[in-house]
LUMBA-219795 format. One record per residue: residue number from 1; x, y, z of N, C-alpha, C, O in turn. Coordinates in steps of 0.1 Angstrom, whole numbers, plus 5000, padded with zeros to 4 digits. Layout:
! LUMBA-219795
- i/nxx/nyy/nzz/caxx/cayy/cazz/cxx/cyy/czz/oxx/oyy/ozz
- NUM/X/Y/Z/X/Y/Z/X/Y/Z/X/Y/Z
...
***
This chain:
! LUMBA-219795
- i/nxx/nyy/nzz/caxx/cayy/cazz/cxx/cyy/czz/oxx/oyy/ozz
- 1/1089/6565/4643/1098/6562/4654/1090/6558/4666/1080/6564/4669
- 2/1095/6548/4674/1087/6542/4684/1095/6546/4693/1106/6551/4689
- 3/1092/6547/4709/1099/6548/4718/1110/6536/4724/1117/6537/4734
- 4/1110/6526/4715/1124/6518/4717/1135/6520/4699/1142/6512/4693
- 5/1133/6533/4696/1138/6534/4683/1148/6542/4683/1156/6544/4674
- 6/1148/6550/4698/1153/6560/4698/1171/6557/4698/1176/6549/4705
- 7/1181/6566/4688/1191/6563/4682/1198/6567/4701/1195/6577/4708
- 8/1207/6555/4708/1216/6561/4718/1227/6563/4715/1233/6557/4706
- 9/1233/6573/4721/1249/6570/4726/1256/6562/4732/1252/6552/4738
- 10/1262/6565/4731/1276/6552/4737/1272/6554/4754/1272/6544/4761
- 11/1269/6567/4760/1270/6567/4771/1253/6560/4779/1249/6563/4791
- 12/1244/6551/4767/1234/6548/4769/1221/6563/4767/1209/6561/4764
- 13/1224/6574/4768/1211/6583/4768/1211/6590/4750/1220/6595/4744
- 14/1199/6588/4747/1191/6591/4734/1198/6607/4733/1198/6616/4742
- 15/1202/6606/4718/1210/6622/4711/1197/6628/4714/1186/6622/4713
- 16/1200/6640/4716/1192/6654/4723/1184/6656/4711/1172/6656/4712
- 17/1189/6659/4701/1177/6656/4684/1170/6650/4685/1158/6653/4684
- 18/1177/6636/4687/1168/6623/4685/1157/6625/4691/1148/6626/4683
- 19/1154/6628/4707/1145/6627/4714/1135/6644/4712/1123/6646/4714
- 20/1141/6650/4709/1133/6663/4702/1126/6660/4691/1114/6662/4689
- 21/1133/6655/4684/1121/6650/4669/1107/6636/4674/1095/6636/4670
- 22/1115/6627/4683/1108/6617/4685/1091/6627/4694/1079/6626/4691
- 23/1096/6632/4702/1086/6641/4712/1075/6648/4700/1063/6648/4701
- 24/1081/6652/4691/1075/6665/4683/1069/6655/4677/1057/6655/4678
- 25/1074/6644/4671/1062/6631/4664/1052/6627/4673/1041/6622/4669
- 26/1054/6628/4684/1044/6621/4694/1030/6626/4695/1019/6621/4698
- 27/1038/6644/4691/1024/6651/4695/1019/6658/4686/1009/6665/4688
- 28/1026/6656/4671/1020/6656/4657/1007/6640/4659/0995/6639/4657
- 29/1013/6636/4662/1001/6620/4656/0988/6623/4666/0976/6621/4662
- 30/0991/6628/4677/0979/6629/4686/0968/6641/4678/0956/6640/4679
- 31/0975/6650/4672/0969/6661/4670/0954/6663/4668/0945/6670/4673
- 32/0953/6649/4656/0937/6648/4656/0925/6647/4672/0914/6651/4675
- 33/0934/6639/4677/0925/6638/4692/0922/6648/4697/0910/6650/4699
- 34/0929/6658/4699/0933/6671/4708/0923/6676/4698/0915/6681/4706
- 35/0918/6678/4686/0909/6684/4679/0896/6684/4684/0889/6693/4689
- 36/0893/6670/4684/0885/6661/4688/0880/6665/4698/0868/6666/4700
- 37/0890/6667/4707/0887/6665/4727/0886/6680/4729/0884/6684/4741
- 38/0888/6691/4716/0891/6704/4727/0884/6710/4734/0889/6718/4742
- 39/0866/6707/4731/0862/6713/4743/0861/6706/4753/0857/6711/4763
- 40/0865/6694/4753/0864/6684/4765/0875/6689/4775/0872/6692/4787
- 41/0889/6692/4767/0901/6701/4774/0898/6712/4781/0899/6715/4793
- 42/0894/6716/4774/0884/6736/4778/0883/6732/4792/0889/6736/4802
- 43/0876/6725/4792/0861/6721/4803/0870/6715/4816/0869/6720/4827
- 44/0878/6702/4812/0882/6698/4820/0895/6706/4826/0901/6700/4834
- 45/0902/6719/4822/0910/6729/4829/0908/6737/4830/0917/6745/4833
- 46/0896/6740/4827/0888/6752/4831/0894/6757/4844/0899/6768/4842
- 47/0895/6752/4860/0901/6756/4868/0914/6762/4867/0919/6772/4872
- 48/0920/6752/4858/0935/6757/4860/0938/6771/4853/0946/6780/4858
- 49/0930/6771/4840/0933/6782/4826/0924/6792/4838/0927/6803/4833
- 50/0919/6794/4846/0908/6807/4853/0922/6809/4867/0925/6820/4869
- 51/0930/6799/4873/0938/6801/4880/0949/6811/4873/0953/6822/4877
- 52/0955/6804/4862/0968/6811/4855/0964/6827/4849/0973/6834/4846
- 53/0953/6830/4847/0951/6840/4841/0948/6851/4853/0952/6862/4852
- 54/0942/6846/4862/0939/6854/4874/0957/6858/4883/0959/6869/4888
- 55/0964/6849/4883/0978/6851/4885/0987/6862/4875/0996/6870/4877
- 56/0979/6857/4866/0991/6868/4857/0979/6877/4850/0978/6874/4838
- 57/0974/6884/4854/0961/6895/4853/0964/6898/4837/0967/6910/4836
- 58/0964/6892/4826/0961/6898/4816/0951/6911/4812/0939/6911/4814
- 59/0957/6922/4806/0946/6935/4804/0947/6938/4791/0955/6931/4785
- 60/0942/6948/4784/0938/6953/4779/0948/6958/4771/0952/6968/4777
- 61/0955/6957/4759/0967/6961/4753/0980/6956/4754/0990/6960/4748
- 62/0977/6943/4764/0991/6931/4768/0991/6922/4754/0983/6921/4745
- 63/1001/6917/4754/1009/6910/4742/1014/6896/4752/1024/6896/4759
- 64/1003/6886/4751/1004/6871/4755/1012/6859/4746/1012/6859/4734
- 65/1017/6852/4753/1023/6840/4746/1016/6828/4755/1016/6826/4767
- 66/1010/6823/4745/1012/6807/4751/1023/6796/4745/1027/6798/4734
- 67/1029/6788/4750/1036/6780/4746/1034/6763/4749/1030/6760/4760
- 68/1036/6753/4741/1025/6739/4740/1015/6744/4744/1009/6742/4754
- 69/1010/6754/4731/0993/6755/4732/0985/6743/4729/0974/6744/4735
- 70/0986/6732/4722/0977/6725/4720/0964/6725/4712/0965/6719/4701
- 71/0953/6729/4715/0943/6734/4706/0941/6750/4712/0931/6756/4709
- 72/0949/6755/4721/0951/6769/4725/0940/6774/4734/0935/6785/4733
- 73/0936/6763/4744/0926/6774/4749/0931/6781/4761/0923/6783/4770
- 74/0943/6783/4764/0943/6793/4779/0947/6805/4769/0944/6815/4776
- 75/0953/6809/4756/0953/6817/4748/0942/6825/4749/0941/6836/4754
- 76/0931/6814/4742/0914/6818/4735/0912/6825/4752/0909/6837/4754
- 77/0912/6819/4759/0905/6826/4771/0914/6838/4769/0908/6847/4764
- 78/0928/6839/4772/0932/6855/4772/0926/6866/4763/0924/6878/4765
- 79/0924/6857/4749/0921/6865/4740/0915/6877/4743/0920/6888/4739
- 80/0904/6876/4750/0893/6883/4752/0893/6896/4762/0887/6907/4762
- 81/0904/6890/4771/0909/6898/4778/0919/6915/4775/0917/6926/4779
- 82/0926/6911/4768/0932/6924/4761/0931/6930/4749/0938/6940/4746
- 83/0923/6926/4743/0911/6934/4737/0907/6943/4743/0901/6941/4753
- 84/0910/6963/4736/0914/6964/4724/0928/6965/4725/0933/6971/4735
- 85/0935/6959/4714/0950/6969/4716/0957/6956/4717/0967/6955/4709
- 86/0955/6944/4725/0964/6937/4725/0966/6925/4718/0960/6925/4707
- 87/0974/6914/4720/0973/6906/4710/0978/6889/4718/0987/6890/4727
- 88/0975/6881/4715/0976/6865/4717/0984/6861/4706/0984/6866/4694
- 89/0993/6851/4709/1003/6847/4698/1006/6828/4707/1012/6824/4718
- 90/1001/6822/4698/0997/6810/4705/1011/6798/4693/1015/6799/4681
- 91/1013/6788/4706/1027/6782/4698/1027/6775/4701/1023/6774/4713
- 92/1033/6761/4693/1035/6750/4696/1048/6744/4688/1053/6750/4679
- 93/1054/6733/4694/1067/6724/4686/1059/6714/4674/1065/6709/4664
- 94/1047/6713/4677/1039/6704/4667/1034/6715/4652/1033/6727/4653
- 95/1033/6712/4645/1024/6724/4636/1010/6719/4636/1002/6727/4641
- 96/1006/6708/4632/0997/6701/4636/0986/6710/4644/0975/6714/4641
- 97/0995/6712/4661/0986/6717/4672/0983/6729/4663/0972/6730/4658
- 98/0993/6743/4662/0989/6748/4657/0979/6757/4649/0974/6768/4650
- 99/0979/6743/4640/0972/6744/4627/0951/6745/4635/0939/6747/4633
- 100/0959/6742/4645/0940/6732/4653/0937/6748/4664/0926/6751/4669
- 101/0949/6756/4666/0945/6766/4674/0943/6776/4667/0934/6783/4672
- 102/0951/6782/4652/0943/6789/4648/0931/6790/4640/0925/6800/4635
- 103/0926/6774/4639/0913/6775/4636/0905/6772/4642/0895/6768/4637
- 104/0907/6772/4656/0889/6778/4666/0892/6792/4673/0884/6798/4680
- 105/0907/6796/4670/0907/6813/4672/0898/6815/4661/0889/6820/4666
- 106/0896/6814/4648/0891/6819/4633/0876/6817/4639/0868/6826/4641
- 107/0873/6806/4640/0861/6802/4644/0855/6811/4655/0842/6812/4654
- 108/0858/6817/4662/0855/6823/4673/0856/6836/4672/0851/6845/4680
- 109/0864/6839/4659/0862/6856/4654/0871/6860/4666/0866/6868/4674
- 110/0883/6856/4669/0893/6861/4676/0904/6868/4666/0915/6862/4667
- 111/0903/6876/4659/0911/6885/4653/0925/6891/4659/0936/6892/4652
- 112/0924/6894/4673/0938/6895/4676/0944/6886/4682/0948/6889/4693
- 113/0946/6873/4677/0950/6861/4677/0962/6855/4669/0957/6857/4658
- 114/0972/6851/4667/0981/6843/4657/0987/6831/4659/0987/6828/4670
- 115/0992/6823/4652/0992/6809/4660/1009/6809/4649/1010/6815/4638
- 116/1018/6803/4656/1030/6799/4651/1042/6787/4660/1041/6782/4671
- 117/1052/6783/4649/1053/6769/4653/1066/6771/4660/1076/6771/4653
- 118/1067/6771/4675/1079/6774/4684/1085/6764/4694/1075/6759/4699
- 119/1092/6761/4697/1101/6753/4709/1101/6761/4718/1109/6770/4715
- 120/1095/6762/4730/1094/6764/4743/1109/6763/4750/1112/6769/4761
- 121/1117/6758/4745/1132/6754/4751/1142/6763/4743/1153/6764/4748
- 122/1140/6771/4730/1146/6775/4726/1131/6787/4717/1127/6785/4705
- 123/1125/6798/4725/1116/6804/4720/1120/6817/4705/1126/6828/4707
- 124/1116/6813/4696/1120/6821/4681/1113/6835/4684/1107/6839/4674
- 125/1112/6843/4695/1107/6856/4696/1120/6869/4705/1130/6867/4712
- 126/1116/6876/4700/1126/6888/4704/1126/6892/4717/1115/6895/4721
- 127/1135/6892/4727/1138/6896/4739/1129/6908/4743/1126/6917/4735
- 128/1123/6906/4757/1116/6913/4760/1103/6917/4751/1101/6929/4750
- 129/1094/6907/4744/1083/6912/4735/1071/6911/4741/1063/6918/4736
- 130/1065/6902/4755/1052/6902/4762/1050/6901/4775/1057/6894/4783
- 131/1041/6908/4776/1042/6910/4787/1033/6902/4798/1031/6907/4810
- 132/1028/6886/4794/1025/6874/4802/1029/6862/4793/1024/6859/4783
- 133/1038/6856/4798/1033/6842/4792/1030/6830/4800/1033/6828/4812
- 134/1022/6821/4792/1013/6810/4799/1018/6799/4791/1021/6799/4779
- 135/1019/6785/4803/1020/6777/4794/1013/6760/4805/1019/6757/4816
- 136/1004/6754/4800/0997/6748/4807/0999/6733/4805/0994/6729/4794
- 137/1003/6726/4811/1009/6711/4810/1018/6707/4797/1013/6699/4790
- 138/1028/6712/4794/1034/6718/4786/1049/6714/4791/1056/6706/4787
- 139/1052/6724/4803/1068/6721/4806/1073/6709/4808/1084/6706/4805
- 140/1065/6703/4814/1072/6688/4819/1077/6680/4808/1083/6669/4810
- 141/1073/6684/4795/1078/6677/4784/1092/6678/4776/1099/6671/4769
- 142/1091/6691/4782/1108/6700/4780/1119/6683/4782/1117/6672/4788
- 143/1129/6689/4776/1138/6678/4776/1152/6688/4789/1160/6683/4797
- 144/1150/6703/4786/1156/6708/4792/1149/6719/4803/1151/6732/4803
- 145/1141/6714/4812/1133/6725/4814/1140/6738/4818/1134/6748/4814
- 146/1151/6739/4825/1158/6751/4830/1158/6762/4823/1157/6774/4825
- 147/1160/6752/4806/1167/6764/4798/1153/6765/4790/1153/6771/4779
- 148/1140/6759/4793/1129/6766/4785/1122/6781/4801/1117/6792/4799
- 149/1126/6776/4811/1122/6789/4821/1128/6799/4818/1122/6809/4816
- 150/1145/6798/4817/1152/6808/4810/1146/6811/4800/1144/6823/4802
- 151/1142/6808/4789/1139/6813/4779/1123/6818/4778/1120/6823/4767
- 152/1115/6819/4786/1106/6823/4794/1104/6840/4799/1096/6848/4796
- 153/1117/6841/4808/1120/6849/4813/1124/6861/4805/1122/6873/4807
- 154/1133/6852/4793/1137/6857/4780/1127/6870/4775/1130/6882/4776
- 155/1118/6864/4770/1109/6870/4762/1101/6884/4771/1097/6895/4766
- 156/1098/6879/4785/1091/6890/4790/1095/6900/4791/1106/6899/4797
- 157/1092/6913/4789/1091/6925/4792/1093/6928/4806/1084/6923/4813
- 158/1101/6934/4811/1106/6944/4827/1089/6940/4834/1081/6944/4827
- 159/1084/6933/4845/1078/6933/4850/1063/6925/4847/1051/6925/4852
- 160/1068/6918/4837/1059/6908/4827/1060/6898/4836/1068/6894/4844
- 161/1046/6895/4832/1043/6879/4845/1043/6868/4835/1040/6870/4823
- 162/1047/6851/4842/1044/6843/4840/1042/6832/4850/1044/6829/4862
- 163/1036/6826/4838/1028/6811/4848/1030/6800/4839/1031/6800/4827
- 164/1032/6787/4850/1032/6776/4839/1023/6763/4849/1023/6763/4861
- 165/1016/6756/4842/1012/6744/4854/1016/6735/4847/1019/6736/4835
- 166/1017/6722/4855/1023/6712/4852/1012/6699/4862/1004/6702/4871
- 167/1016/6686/4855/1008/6681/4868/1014/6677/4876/1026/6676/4874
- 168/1007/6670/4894/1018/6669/4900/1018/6656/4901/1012/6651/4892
- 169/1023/6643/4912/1032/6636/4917/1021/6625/4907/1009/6627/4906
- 170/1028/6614/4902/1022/6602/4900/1012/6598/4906/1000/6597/4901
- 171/1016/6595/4918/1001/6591/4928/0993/6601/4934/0986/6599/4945
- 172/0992/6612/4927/0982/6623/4935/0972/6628/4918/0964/6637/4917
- 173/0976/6618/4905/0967/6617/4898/0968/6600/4888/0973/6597/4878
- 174/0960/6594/4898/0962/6582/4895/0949/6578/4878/0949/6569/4870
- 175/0942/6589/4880/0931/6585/4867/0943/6590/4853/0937/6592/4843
- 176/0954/6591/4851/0968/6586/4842/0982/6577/4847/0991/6570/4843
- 177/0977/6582/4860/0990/6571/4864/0991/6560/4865/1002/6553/4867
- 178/0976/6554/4862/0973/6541/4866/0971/6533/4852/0971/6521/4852
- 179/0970/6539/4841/0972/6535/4825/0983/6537/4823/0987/6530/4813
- 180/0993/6547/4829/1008/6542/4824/1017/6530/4832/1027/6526/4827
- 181/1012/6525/4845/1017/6519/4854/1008/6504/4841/1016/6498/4834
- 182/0998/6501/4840/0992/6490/4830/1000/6487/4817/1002/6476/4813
- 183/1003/6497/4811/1014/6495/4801/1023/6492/4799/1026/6483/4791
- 184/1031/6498/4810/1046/6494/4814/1045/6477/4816/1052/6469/4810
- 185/1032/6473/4825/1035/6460/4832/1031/6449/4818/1036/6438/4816
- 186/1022/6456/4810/1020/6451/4796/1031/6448/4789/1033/6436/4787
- 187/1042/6462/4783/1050/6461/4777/1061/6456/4782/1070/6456/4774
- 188/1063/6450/4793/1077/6446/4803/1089/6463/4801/1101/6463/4804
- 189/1084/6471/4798/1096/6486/4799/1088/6494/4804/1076/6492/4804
- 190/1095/6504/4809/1088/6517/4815/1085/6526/4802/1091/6527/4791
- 191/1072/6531/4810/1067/6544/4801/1067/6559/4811/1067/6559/4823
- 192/1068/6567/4805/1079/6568/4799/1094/6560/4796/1101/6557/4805
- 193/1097/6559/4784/1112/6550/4786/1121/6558/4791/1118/6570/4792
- 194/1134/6555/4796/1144/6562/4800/1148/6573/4791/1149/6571/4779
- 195/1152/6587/4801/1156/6598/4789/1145/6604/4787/1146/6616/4788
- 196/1132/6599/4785/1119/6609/4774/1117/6615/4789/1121/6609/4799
- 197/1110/6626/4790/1099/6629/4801/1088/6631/4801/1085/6632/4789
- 198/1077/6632/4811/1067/6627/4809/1060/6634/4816/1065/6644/4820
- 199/1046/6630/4819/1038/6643/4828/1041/6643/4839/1039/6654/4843
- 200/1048/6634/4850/1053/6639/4860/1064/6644/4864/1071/6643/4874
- 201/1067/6649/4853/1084/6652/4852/1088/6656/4867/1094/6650/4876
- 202/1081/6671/4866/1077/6678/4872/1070/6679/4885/1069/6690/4892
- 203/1065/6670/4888/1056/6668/4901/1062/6674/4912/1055/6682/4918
- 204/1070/6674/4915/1081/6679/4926/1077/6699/4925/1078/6707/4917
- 205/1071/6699/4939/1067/6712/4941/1084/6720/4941/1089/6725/4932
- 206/1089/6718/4954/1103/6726/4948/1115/6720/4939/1127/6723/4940
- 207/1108/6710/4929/1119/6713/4921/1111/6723/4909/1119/6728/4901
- 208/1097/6726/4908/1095/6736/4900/1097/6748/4900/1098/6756/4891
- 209/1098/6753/4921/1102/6764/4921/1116/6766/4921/1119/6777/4923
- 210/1128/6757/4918/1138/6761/4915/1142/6763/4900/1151/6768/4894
- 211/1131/6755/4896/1138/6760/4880/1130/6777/4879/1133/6781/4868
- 212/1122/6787/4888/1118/6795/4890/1128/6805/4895/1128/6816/4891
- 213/1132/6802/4901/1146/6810/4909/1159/6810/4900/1168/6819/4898
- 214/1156/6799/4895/1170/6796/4889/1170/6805/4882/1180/6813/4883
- 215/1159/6808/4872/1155/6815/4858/1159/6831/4858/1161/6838/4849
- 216/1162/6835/4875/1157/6845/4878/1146/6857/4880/1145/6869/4880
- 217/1137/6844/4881/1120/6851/4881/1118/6856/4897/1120/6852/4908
- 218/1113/6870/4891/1109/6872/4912/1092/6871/4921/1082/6867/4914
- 219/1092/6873/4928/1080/6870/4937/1072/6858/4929/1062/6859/4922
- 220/1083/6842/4934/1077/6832/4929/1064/6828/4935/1064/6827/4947
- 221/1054/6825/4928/1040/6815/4937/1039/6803/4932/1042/6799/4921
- 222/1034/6795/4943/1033/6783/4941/1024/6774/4948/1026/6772/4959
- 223/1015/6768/4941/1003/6765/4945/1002/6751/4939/1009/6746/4930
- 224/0991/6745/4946/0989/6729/4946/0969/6732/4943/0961/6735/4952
- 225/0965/6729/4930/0953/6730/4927/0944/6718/4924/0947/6712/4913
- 226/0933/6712/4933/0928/6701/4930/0917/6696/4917/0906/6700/4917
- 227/0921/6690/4910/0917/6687/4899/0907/6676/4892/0906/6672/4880
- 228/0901/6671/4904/0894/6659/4902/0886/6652/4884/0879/6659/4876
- 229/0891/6639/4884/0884/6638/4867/0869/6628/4875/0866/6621/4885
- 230/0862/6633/4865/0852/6626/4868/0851/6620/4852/0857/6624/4842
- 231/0838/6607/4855/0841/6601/4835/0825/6592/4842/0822/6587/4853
- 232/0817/6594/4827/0807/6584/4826/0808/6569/4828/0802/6562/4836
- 233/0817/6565/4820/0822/6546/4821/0835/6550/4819/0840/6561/4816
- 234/0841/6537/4821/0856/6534/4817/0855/6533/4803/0866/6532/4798
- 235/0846/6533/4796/0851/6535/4781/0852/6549/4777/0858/6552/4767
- 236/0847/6556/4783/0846/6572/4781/0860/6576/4783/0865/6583/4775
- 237/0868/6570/4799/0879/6571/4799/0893/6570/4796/0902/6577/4799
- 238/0892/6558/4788/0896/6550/4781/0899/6554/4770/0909/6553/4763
- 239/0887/6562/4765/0890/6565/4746/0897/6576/4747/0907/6580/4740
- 240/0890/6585/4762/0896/6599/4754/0910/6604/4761/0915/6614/4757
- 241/0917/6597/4773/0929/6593/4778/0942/6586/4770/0955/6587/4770
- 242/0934/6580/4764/0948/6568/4752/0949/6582/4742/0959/6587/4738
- 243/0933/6589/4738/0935/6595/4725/0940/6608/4727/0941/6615/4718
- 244/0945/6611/4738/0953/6629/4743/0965/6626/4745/0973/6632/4739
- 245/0970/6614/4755/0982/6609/4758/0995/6609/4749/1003/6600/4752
- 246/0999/6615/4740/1010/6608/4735/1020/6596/4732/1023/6590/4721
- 247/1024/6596/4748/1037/6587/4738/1025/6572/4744/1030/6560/4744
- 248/1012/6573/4748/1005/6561/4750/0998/6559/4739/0993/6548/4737
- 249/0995/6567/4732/0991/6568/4721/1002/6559/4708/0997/6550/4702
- 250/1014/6564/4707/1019/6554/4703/1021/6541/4705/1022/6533/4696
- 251/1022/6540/4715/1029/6525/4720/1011/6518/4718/1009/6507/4713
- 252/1004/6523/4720/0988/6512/4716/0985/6513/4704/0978/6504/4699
- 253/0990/6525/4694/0991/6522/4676/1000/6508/4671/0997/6500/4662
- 254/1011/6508/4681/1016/6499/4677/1016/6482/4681/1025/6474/4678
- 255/1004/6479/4690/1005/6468/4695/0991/6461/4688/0981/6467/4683
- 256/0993/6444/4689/0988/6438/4681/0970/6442/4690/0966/6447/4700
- 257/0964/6438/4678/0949/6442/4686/0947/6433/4696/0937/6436/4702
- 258/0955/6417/4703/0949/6410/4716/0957/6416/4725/0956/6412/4736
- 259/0968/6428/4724/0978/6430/4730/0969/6443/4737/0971/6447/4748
- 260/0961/6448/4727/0951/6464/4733/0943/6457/4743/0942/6461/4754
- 261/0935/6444/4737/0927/6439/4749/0932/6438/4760/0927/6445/4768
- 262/0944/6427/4764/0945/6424/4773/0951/6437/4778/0958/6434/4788
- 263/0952/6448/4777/0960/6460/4787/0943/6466/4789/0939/6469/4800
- 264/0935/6468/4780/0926/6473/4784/0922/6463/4801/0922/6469/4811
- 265/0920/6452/4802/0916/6448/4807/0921/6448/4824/0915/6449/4835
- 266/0938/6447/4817/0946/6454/4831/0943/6466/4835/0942/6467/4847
- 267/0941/6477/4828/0934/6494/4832/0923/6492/4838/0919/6498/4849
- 268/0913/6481/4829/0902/6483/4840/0902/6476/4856/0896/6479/4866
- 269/0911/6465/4856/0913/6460/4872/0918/6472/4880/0915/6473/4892
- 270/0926/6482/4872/0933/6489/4882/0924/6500/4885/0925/6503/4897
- 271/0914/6507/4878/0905/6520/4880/0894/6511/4890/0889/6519/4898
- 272/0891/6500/4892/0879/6492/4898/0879/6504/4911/0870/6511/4911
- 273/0887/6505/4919/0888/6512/4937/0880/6526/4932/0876/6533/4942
- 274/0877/6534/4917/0875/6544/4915/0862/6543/4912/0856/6553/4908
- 275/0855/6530/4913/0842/6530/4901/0830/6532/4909/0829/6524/4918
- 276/0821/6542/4909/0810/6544/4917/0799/6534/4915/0798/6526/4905
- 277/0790/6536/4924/0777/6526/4921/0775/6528/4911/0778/6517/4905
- 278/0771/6536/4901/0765/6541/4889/0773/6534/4879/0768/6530/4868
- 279/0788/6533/4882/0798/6529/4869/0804/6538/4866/0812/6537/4857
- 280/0802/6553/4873/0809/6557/4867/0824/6557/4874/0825/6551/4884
- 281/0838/6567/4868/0846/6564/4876/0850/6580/4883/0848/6590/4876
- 282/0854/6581/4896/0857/6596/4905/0871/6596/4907/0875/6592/4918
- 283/0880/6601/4900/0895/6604/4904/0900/6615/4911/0894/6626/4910
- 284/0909/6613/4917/0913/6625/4925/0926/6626/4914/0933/6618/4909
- 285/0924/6640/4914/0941/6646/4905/0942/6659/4911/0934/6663/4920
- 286/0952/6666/4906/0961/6675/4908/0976/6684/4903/0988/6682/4902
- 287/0969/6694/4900/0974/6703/4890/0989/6716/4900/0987/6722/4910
- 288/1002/6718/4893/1010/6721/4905/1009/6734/4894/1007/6733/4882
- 289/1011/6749/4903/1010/6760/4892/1018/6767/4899/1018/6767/4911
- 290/1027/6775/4888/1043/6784/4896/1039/6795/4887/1037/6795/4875
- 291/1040/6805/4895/1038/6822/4888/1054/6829/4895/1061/6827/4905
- 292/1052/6838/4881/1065/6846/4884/1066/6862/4878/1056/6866/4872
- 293/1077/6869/4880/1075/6879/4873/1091/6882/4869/1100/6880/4876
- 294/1092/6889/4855/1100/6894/4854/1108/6904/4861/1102/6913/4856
- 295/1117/6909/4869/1120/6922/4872/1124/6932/4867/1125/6942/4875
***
């Protein structure tokens, strides 16, 4: 399924299935990259996974969820943390990802570790079971985000913390905004297409914290964390941006190979304002992070 495949309704917006399965395909096909890139990921949110953990103080005998783990590393970092006694339970809507987090938990001799395959919007665990959960560029893909914070809230235990980051505004991280803005003008449609969401779903500082309030979460925080990408060449950026991205990931599987050229070539006119003497390129980004707590 492509993103002009998606089945509509009469009222023009794509059945709520439809776009659940389409999403979950998006980020099965990438899975291999994310394998590929994970310690590149590690590395490059390293700030954020050291922010969220320090917000929701994981200890020693706590019962963690992550949710769109990915190749799981704000998990792997808790791991370590609640040890002995406690346990990490890492999830994704992909199995794919999964399959990729519990084997560098294995790898890493993270034993109290488990990886399983969950919807963040509708989470398959028992009310009140942990007592942090994390979930790191992840929400904004929700189709419903309200009712994945609700279901958030769900899970935690009386006084259980959570956190979620997301990224923020379009133009406050142009080293992706500026390859989805090249596509679009490639493809003549928007990317995201209408209906899907996308990484800036979310950008909006209070509309994150109202899906926070809404949820019923108390002593909300909310913070604006700077995230700068730095990249050797534009090809460095290039490969490993198309190869994380999803639904950009698709839409360049499916275009003819002079049709990859000429967008490549529009990406690189547009990163040119970023390119240092050296060649390499310096972006400014920005990571938005909302902590909460059960009551």
């Amino acid at each position: 399924m492509n993103s002009r495949s998606i089945v509509q309704r009469p009222d023009g917006r794509a059945g709520q299935e439809e776009m659940r399965a389409h999403l979950r395909g998006l980020w099965s096909a990438v899975a291999g990259g994310w394998a590929e890139h994970a310690a590149y990921i590690d590395a490059r949110s390293a700030p954020v996974t050291a922010a969220m953990l320090r917000l929701t103080g994981p200890r020693a005998g706590d019962r963690v969820l992550e949710l769109a783990c990915g190749p799981g590393g704000v998990g792997l970092a808790a791991a370590e943390r609640v040890a002995p006694g406690g346990e990490v339970v890492l999830t994704d809507v992909a199995p794919e990802m999964t399959e990729i987090a519990a084997a560098r938990a294995a790898a890493l001799g993270r034993t109290n570790v488990v990886a399983r395959v969950r919807d963040l919007e509708a989470i398959d665990e028992p009310t009140a079971a942990y007592d942090v959960v994390l979930c790191r560029e992840g929400l904004m893909f929700a189709l419903e985000p309200g009712r994945a914070v609700a279901e958030i809230r769900r899970v935690l235990r009386p006084g259980g913390r959570a956190v979620v980051a997301v990224w923020a505004a379009r133009e406050r991280n142009p080293w992706l905004g500026l390859l989805m803005d090249a596509v679009s003008a490639q493809i003549g449609a928007p990317v995201p297409p209408p209906g899907i969401p996308g990484p800036f779903a979310l950008g909006d500082a209070g509309e994150l914290r109202r899906l926070f309030d809404d949820a019923g979460l108390a002593d909300v925080h909310l913070a604006a964390l700077s995230v700068p990408l730095r990249t050797a060449s534009f090809d460095e950026w290039w490969a490993r941006t198309s190869a994380l991205a999803g639904p950009l990931s698709a839409i360049l599987a499916a275009m003819p190979e002079e049709g990859v050229r000429a967008l490549r070539e529009r990406a690189r006119a547009a990163v040119r304002p970023y390119e240092t003497a050296t060649g390499s390129l310096a972006f400014p980004g920005e990571t938005l992070i909302a902590a909460g707590r059960r009551a």
